[in-house]
MDTraj code that builds the backbone (N, CA, C; nanometers):
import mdtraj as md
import numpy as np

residues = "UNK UNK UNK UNK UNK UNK UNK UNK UNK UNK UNK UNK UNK UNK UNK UNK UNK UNK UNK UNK UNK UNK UNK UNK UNK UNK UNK UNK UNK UNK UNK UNK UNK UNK UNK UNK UNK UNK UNK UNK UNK UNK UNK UNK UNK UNK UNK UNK UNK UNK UNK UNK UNK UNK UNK UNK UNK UNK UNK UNK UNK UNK UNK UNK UNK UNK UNK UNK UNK UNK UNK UNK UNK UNK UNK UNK UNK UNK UNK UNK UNK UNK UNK UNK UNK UNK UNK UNK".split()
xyz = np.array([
    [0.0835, -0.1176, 0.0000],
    [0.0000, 0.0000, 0.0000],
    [0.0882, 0.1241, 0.0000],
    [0.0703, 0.2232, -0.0800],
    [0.1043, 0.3308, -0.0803],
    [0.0960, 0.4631, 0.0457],
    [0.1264, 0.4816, 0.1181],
    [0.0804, 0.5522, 0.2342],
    [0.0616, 0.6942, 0.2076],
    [0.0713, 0.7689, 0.1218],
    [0.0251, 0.8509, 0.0432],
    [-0.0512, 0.8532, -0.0651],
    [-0.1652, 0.7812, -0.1053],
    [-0.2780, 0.7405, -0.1878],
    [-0.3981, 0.6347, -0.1077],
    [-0.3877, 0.5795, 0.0201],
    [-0.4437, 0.5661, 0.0751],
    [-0.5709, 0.5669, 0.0622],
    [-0.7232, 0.5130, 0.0274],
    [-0.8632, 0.5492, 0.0157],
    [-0.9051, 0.6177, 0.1336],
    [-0.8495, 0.5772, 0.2352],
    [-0.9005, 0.6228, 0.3531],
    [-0.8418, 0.7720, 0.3825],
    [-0.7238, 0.8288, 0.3151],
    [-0.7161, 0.9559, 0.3505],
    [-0.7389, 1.0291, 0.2335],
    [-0.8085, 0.9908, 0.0666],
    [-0.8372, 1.0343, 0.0382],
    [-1.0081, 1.0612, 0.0646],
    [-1.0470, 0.9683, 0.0694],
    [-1.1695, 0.9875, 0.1390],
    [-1.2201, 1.0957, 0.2342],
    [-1.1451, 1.1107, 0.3250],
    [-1.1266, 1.2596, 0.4236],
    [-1.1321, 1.3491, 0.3622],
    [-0.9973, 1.3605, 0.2962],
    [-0.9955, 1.4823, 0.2133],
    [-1.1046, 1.5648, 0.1292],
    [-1.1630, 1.4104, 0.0686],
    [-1.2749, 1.4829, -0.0208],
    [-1.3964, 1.5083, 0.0743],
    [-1.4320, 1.4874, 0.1819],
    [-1.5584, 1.4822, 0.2588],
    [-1.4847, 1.6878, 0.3110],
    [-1.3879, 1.7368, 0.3446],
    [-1.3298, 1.8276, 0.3959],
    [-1.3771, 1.9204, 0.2445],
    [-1.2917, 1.9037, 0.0957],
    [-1.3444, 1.8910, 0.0402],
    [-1.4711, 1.9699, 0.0284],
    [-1.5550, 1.8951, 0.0205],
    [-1.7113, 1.8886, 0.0039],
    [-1.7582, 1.9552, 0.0682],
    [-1.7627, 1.9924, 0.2315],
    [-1.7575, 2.0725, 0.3335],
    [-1.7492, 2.2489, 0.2600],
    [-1.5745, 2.2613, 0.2212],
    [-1.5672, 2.3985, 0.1845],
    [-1.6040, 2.4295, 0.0645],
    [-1.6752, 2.3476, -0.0097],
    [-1.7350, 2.3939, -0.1387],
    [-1.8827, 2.4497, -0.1082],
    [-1.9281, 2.3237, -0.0003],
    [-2.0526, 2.3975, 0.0343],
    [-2.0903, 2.5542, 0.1070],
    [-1.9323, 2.5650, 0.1994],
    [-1.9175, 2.6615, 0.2736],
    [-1.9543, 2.8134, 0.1206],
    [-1.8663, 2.8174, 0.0573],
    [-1.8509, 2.9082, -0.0022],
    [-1.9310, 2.8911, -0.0886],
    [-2.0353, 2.8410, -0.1263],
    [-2.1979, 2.8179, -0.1619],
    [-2.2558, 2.8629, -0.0908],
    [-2.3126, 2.8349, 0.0374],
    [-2.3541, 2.8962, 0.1569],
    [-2.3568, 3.0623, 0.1762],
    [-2.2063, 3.0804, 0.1720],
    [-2.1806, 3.2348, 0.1692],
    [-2.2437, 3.2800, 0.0633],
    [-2.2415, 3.2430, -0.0665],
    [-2.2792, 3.3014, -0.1733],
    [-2.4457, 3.3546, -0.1690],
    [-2.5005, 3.2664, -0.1471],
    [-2.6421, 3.2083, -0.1024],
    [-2.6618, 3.3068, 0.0376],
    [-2.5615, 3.3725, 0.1133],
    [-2.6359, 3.4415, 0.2740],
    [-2.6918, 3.3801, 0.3479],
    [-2.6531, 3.2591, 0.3732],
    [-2.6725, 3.1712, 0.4157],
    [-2.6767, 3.1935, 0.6056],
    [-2.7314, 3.1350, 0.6844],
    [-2.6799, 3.1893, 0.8275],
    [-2.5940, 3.1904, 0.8594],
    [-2.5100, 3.2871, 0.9720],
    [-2.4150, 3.2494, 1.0018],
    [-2.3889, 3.0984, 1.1054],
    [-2.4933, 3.0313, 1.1851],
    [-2.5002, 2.9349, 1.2507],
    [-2.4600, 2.8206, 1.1623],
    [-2.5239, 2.8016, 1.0186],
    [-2.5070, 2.6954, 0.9494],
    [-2.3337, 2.6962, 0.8553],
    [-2.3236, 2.7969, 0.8592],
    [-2.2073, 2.8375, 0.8016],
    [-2.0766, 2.7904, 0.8873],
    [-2.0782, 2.8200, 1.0369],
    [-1.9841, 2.7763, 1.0763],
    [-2.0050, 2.6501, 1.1557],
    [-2.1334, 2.5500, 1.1190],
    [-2.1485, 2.4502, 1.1746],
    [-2.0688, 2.3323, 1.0052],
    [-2.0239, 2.4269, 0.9330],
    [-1.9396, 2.3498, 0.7699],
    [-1.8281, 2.3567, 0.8016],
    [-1.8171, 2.4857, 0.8640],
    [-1.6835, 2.5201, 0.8740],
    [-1.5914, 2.4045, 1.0369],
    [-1.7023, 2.4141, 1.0985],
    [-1.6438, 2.3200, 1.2091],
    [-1.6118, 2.1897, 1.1494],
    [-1.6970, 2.1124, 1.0301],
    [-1.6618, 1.9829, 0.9740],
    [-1.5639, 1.9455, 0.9431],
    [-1.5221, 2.0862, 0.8319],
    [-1.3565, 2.1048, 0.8018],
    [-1.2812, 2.1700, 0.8963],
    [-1.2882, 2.1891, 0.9738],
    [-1.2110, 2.2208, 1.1189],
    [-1.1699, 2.0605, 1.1755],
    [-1.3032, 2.0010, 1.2005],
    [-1.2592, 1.8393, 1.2382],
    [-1.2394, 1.7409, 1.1207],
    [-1.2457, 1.7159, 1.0143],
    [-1.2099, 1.6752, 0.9221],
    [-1.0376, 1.6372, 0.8806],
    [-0.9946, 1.7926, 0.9034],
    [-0.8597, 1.7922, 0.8620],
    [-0.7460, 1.7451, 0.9458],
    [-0.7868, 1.7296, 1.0865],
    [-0.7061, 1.6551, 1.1733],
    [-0.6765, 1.5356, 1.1810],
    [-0.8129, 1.4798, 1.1113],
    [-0.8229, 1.3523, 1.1257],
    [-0.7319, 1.2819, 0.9990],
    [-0.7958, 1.3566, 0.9114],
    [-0.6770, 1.3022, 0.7787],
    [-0.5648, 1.2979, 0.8043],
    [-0.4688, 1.4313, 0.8605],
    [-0.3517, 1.4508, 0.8882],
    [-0.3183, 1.3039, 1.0195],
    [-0.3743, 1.2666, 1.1089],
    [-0.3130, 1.1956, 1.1684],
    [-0.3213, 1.0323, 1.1323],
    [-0.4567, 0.9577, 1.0403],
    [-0.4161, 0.8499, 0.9507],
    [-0.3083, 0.9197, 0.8405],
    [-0.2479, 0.9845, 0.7396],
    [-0.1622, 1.0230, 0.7248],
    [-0.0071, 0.9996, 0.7621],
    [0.0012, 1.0715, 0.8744],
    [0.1072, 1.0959, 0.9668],
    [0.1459, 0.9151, 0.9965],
    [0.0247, 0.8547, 1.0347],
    [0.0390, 0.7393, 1.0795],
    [0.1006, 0.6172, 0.9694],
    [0.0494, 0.6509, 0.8807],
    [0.0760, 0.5467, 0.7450],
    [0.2119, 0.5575, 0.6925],
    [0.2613, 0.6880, 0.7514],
    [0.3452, 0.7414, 0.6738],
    [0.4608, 0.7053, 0.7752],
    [0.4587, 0.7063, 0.8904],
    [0.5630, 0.6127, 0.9860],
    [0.5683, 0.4747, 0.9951],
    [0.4891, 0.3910, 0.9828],
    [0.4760, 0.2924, 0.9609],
    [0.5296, 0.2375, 0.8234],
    [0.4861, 0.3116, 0.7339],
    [0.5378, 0.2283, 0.6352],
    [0.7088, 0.2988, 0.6228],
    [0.7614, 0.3742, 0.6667],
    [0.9251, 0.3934, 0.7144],
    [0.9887, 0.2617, 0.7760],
    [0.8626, 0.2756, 0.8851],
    [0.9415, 0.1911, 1.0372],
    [0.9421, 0.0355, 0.9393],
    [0.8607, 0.0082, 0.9173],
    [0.8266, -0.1351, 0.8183],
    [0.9361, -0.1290, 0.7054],
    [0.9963, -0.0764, 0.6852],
    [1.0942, -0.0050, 0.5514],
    [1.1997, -0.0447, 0.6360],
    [1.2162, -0.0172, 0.7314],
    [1.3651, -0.0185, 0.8258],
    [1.3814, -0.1460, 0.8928],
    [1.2613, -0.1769, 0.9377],
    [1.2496, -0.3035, 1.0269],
    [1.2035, -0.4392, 1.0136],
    [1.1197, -0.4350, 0.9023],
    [1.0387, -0.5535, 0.8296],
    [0.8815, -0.5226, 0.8582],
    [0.8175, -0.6225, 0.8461],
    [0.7086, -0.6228, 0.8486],
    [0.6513, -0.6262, 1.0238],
    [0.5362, -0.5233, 1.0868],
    [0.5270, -0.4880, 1.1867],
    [0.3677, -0.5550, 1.2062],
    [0.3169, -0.5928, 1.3332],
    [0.2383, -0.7454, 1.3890],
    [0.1285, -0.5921, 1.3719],
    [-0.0035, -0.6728, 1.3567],
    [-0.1282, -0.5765, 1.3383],
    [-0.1410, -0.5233, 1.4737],
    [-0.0956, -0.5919, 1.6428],
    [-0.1024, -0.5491, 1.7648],
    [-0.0294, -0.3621, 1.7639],
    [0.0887, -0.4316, 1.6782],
    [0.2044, -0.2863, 1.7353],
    [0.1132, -0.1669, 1.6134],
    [0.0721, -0.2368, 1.5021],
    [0.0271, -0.1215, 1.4429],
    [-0.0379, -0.0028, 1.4985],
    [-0.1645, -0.0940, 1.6412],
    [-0.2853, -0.0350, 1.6820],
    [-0.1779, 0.0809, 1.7813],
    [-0.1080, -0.0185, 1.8699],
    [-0.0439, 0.0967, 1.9285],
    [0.0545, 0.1800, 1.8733],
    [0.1175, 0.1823, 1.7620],
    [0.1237, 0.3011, 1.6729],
    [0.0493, 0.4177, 1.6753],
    [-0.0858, 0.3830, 1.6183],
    [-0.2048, 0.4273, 1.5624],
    [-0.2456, 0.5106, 1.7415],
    [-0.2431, 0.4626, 1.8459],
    [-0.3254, 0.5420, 1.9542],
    [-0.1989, 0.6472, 1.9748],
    [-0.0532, 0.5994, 1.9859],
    [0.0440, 0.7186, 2.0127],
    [0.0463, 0.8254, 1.9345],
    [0.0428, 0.7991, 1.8158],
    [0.0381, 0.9265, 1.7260],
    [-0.1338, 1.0276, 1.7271],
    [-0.2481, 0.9868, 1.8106],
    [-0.3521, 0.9947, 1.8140],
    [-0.2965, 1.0885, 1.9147],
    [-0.2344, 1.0045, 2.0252],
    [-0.2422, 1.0786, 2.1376],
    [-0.1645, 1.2031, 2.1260],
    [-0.0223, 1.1892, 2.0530],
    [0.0765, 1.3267, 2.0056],
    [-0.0186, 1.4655, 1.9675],
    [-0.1369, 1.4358, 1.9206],
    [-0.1766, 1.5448, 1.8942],
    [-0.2115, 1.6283, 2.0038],
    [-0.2257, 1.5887, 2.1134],
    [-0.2225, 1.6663, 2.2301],
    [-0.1408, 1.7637, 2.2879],
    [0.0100, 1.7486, 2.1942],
    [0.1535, 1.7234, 2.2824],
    [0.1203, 1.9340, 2.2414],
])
top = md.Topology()
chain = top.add_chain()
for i, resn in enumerate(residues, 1):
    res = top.add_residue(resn, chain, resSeq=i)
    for name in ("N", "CA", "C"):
        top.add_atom(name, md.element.get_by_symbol(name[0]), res)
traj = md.Trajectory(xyz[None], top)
């Protein structure tokens, strides 16, 4: 798998995407401001999420590059540390 072509982070992308097309439809349209930034919050949470499957695929398939092939257990805890980094 490619860790940069991914379905799953293109998928995000386009739902984020989809979000700011509607946004700036919305605006066009005078739309409320309530509904407007309830799009804008989507792509607010949207884009984090991509970025950290991303981030994640993208160490893994390094660490797997360097080390061999890595057990689906260590993946998960991969997957929660870099979840959790976003805190840092």
């Amino acid at each position: 798998m490619n860790h940069t072509t991914d379905q799953a982070i293109i998928n995000r992308l386009g739902r984020a995407s989809g979000h700011l097309a509607r946004i700036t439809e919305m605006t066009e349209e005078n739309s409320s401001a309530l509904h407007i930034a309830q799009q804008l919050q989507a792509v607010i949470e949207a884009l984090p999420k991509a970025k950290t499957v991303l981030n994640g695929q993208h160490i893994e398939h390094h660490l797997e590059k360097a080390v061999g092939e890595i057990a689906h257990d260590t993946h998960k805890i991969l997957f929660q540390d870099l979840v959790l980094a976003k805190y840092l």
